[in-house]
Structure formats: C-alpha cells, structure tokens
C-alpha beads as a LAMMPS data file, in Angstrom:
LAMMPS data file: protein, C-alpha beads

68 atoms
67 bonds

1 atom types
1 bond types

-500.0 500.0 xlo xhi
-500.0 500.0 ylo yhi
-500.0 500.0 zlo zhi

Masses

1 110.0

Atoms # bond

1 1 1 -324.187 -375.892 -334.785
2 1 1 -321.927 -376.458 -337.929
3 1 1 -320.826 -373.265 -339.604
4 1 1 -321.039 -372.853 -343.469
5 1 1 -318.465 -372.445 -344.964
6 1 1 -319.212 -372.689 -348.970
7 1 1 -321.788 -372.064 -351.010
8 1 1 -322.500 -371.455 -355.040
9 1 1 -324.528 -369.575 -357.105
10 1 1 -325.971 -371.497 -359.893
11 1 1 -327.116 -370.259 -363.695
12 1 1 -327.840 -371.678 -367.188
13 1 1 -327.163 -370.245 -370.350
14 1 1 -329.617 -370.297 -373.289
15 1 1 -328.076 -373.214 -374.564
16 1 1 -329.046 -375.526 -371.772
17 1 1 -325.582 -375.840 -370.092
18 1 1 -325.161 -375.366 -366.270
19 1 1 -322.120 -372.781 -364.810
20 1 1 -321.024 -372.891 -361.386
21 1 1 -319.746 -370.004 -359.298
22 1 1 -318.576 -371.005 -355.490
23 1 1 -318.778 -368.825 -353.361
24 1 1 -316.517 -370.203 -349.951
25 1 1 -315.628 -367.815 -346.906
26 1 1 -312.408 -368.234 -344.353
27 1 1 -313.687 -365.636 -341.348
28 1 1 -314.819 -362.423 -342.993
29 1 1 -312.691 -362.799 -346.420
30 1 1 -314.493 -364.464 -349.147
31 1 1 -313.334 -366.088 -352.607
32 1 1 -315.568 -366.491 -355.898
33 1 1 -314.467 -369.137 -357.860
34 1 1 -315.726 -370.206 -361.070
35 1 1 -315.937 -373.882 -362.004
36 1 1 -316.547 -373.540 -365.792
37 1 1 -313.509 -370.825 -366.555
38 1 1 -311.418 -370.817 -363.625
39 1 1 -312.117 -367.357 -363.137
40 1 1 -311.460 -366.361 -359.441
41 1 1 -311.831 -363.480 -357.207
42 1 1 -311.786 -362.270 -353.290
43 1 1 -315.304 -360.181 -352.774
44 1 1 -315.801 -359.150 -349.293
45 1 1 -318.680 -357.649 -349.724
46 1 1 -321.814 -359.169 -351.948
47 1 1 -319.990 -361.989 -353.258
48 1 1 -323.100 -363.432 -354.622
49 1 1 -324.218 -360.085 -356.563
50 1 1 -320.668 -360.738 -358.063
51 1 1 -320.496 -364.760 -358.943
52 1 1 -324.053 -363.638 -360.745
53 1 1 -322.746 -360.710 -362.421
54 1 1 -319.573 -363.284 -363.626
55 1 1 -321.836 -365.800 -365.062
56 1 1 -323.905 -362.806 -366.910
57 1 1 -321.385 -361.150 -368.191
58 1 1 -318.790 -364.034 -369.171
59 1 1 -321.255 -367.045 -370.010
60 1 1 -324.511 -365.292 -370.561
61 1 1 -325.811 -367.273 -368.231
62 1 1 -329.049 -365.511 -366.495
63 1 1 -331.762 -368.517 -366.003
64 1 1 -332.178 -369.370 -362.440
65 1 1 -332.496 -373.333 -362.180
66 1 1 -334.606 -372.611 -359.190
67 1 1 -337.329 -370.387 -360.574
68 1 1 -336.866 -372.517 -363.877

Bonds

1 1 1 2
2 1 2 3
3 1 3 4
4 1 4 5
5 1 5 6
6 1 6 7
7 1 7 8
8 1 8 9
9 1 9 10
10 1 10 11
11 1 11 12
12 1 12 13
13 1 13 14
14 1 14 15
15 1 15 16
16 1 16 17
17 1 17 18
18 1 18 19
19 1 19 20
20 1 20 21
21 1 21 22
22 1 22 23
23 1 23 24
24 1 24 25
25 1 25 26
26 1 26 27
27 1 27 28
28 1 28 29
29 1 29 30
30 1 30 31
31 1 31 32
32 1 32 33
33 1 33 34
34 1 34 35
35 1 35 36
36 1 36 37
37 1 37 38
38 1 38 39
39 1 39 40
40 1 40 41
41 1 41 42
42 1 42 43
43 1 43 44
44 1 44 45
45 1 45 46
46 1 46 47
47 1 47 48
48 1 48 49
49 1 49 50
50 1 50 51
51 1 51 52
52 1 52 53
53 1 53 54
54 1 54 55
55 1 55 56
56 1 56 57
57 1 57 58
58 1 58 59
59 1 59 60
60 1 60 61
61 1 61 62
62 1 62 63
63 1 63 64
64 1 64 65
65 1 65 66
66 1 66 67
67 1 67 68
C-alpha cells in the first residue's frame, strides 16, 4: 500500500480567490507550506489546525470549497 506523503488544506477568501496550504510529512516531522505567501513552518503536532489557522489569520480565508 502506497504511503501519503502530502496533503493540503484548502480555503477561499471573500473575494473569490483560492489559498493553498501543503501540508507534507518525512516520518513523524511535518512542514506547512503556504503556496500563496511562501509562508512555511514545521508542526508536529495538528499541522492542519495550523495551515487553517495561517490562511485565517493571514488571508482571511475561512470558506471551505468542500462544504461550499
């Protein structure tokens, strides 16, 4: 079975416009990376509760494309 190694959490702002946080893991480190701002960051622990809290806090982007 192939192991995952990346992921991303996804948001919009009000605006319309799409912001990218990747999320990609090498054994139990893990490194948020932001594809709009550069932004970057090693999270250990909840590195998805982070990328989210990123794209709130520095683009104001809160709408989930999925529940959109």
């Amino acid at each position: 079975m192939p192991q995952i190694d990346s992921s991303k959490v996804s948001r919009w702002d009000l605006h319309g416009r799409a912001h990218v946080v990747r999320v990609q893991r090498t054994g139990v480190r893990r490194t948020i990376r932001c594809d709009t701002c550069g932004w970057h960051r090693g999270a250990q622990f909840l590195p998805w509760l982070k990328a989210q809290e990123h794209l709130a806090q520095a683009h104001q982007a809160t709408v989930d494309p999925a529940r959109a």
